[in-house]
FIDRENDREN-549573 format. One record per atom (N, C-alpha, C, O): residue in three letters; x negated, y, z. Coordinates in steps of 0.02 Angstrom, whole numbers, plus 50000, padded with zeros to 5 digits. Layout:
BEGIN
alaXYZ
...
This chain:
BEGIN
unk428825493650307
unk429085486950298
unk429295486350225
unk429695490450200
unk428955479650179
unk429255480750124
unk430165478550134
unk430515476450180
unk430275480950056
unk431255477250053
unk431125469850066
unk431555467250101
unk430665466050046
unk430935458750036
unk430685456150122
unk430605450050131
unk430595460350175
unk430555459050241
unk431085461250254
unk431415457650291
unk431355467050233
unk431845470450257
unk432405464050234
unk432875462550271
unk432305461650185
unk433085457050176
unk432865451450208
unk433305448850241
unk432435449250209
unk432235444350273
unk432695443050330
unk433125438750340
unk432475447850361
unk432855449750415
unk433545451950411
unk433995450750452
unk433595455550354
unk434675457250349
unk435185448250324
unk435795447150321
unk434635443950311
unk434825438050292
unk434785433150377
unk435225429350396
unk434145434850417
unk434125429750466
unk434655433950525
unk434735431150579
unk435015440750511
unk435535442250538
unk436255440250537
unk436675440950582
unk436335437050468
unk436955435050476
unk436825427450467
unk437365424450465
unk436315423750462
unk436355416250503
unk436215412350430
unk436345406350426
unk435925416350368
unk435755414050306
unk435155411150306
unk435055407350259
unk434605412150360
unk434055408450354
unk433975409150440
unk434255412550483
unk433355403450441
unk433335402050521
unk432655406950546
unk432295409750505
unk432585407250589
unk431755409050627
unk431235405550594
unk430745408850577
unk431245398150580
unk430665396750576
unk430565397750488
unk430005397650463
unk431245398950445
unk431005401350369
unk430835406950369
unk430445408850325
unk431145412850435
unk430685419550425
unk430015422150441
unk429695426750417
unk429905418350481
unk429075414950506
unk428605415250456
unk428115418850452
unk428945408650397
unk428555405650341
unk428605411150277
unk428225411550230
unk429135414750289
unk429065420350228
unk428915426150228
unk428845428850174
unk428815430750304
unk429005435950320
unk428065438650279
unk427925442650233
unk427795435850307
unk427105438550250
unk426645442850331
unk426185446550314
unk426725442550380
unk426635445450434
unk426675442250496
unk427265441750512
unk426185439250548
unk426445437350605
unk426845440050644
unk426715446050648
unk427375438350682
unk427945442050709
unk427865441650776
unk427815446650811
unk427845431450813
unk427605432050864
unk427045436350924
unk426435436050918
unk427305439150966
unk427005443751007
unk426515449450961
unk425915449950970
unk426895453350914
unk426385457550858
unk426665461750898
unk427235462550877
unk426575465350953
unk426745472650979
unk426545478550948
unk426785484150958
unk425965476650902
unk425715484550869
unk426175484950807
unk426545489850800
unk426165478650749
unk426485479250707
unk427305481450713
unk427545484550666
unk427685480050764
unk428265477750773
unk428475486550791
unk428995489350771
unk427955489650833
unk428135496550874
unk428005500050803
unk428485503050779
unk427415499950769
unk427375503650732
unk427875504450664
unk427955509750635
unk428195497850648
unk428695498950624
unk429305502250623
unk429605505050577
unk429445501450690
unk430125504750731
unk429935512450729
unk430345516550709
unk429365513950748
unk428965521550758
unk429225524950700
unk429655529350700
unk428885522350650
unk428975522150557
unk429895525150565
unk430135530850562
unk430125519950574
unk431015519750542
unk431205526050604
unk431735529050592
unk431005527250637
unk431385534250669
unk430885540050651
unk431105545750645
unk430515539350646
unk429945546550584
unk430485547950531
unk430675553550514
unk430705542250508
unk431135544050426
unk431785542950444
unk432125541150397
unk432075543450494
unk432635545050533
unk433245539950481
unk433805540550456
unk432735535050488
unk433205528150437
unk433595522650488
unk433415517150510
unk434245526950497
unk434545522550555
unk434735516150532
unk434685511050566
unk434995516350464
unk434735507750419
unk434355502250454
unk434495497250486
unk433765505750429
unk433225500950439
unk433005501350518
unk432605497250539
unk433185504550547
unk433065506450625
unk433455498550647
unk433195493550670
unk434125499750630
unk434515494550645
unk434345486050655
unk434375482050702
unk434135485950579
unk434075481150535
unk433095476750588
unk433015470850605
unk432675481650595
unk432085479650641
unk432135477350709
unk431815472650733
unk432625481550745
unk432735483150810
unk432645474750846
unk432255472850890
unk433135471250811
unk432825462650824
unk432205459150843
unk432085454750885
unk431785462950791
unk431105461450790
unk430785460650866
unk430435455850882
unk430985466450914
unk430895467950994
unk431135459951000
unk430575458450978
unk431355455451006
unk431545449251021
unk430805445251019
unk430655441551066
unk430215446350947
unk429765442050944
unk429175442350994
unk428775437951009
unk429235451051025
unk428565453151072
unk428965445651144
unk429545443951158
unk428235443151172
unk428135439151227
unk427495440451215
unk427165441651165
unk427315439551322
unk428115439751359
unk428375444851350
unk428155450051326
unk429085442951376
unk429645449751374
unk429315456551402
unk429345461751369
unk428935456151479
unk428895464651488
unk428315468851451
unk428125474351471
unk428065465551393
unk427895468751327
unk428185473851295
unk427905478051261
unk428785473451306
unk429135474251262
unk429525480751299
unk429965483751268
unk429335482551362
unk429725486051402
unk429685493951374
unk430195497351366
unk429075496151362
unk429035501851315
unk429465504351276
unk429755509751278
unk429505498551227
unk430005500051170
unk430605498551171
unk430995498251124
unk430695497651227
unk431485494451261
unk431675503551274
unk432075507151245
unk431165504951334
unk431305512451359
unk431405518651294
unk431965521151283
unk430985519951267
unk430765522751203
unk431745520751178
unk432095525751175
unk432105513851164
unk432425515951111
unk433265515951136
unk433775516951103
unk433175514351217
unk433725517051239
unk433725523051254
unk434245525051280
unk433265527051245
unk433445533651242
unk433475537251169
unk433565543251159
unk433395533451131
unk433465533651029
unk434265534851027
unk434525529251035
unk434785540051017
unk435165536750998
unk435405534550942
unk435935531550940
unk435025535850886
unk435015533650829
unk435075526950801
unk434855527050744
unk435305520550822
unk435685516150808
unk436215511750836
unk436725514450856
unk436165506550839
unk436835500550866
unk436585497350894
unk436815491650888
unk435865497850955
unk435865494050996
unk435685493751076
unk435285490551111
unk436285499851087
unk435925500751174
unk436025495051211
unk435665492551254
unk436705492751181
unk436965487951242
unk436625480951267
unk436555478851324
unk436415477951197
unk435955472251198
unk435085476751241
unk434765474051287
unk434955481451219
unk434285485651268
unk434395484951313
unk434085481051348
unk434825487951330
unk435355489051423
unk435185481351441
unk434685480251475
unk435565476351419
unk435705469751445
unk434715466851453
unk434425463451495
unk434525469651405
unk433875468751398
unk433305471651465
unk432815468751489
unk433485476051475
unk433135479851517
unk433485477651597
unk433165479151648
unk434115474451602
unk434255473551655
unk433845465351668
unk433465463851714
unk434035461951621
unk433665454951639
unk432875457551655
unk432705457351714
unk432605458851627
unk431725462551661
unk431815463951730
unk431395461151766
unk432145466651751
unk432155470251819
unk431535472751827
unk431205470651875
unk431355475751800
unk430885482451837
unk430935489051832
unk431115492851787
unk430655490251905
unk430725496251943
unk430555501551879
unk430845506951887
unk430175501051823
unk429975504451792
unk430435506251737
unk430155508451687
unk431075505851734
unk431685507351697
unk432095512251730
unk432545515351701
unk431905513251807
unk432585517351814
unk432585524251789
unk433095526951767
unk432025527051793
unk432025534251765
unk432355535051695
unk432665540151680
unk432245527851637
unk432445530551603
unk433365528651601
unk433775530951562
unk433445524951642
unk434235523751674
unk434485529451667
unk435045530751648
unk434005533451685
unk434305540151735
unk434445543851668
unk435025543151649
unk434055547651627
unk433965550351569
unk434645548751538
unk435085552851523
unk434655541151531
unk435105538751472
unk435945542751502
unk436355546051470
unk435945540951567
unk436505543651600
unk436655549951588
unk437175552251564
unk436065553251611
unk436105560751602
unk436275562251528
unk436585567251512
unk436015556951478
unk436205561851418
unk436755561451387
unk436775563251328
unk437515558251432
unk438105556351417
unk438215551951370
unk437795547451366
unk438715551851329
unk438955543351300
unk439375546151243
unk439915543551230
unk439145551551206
unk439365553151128
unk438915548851087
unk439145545751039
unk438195548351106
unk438055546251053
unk438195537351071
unk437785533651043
unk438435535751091
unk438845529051079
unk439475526051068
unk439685520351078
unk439735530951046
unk440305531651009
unk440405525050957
unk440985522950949
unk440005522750931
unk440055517850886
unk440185512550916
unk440245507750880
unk440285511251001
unk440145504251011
unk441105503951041
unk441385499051066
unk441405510851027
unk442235508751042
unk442235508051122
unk442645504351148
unk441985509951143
unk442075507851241
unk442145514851267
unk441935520151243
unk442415513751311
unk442665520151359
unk442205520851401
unk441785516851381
unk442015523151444
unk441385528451476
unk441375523351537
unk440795521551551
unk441755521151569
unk441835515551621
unk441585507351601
unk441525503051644
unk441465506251541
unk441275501551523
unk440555500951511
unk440185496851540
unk440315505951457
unk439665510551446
unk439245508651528
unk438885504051547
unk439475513651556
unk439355515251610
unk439035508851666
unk438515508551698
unk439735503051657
unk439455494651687
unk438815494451663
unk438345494451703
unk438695494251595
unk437955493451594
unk437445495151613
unk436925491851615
unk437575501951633
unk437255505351670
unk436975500551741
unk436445497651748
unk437535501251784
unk437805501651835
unk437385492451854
unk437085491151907
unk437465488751811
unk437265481751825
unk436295481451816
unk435975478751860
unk436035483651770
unk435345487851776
unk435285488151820
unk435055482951843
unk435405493851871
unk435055497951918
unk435245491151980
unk434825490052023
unk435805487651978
unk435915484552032
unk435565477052040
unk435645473252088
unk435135475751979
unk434865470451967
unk434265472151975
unk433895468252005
unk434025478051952
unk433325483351989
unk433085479952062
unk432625476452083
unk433765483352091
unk433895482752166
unk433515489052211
unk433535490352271
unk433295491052174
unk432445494752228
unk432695500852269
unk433295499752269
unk432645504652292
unk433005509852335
unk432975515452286
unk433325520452299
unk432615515352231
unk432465522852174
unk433225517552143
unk433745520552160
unk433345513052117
unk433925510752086
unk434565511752138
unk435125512252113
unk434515511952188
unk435135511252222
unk435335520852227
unk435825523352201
unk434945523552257
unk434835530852252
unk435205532752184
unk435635536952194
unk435155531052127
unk435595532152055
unk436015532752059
unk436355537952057
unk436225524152070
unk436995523152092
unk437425528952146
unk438005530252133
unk437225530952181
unk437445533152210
unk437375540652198
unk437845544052218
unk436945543352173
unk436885549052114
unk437445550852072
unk437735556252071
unk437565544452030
unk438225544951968
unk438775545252016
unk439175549952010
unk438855539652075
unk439635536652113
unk439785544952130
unk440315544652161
unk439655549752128
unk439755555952127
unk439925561352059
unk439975567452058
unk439985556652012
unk440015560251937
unk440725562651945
unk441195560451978
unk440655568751896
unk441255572351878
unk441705566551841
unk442315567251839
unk441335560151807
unk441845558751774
unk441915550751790
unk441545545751791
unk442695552651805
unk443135549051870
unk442905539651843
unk442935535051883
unk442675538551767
unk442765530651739
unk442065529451787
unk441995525051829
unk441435536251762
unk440845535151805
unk440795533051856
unk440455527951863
unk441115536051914
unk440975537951970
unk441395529752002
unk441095525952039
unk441875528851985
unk442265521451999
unk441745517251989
unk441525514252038
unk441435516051921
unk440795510151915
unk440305508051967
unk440155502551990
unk440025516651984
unk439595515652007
unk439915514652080
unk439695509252100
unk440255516852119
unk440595515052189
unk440855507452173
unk440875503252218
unk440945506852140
unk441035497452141
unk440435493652152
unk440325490052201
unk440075494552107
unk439235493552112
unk438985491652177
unk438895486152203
unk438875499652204
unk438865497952253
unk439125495252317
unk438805493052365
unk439855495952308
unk440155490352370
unk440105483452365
unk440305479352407
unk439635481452274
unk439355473552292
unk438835473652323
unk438635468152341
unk438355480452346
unk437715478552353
unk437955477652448
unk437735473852491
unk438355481452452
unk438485483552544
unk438735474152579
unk438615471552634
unk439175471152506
unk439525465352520
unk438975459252538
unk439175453652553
């Protein structure tokens, strides 16, 4: 990605230019570019540029339709190399497909140091989790839940037993 895309985008992040001037300047179609868009992201974790990792990660917004995009949804909630599981998470729960929970599972399994940056306690983290799998719905998603509602760790294990006493309700 050249810099003057890269500021493109660090400009249509904080609300300095709109969508349709980054459209007209970006020098690249954006709409539904799944090759360009992956291969970029591919690029910024090769060079372990959590910067620019950051700064692209948006880009996943232009692939349509959305379950395009589910790949690189999976692929970068298990990245933990930047600042955006939670919007992924929220991302991957609106999709609802069955084809997320494994990596549900992964993300769980690989605990919640590397999200340290987002200031939340493991019970909160964890909701995100926990609202995923329950919006899933599928019996491999409910099976999770009830996987973690057994975790050693007590914020976990509360989430997910809540969880599920909405699904029983």
């Amino acid at each position: 990605m050249t810099q003057k895309q890269l500021k493109l985008l660090e400009q249509l992040e904080i609300g300095a230019i709109d969508l349709d001037t980054l459209d007209k300047q970006f020098g690249v179609e954006l709409w539904g570019n799944l090759s360009f868009i992956e291969a970029e992201i591919d690029q910024a974790i090769e060079k372990g540029d959590r910067e620019e990792l950051n700064t692209i990660i948006p880009l996943i917004y232009f692939i349509v339709p959305a379950k395009k995009r589910l790949g690189l949804l999976h692929k970068l909630l298990l990245y933990p190399y930047h600042n955006h599981h939670q919007s992924i998470t929220k991302d991957i729960q609106d999709l609802a497909n069955a084809e997320s929970v494994p990596y549900i599972q992964k993300a769980l399994e690989m605990g919640f140091g590397h999200l340290d940056y987002t200031c939340s306690e493991d019970g909160t983290i964890a909701k995100w989790f926990s609202w995923a799998l329950y919006t899933i719905g599928t019996g491999e998603a409910i099976n999770l839940l009830q996987k973690f509602s057994e975790s050693d760790n007590e914020e976990i294990r509360e989430e997910m037993l809540y969880r599920l006493s909405k699904i029983e309700d």
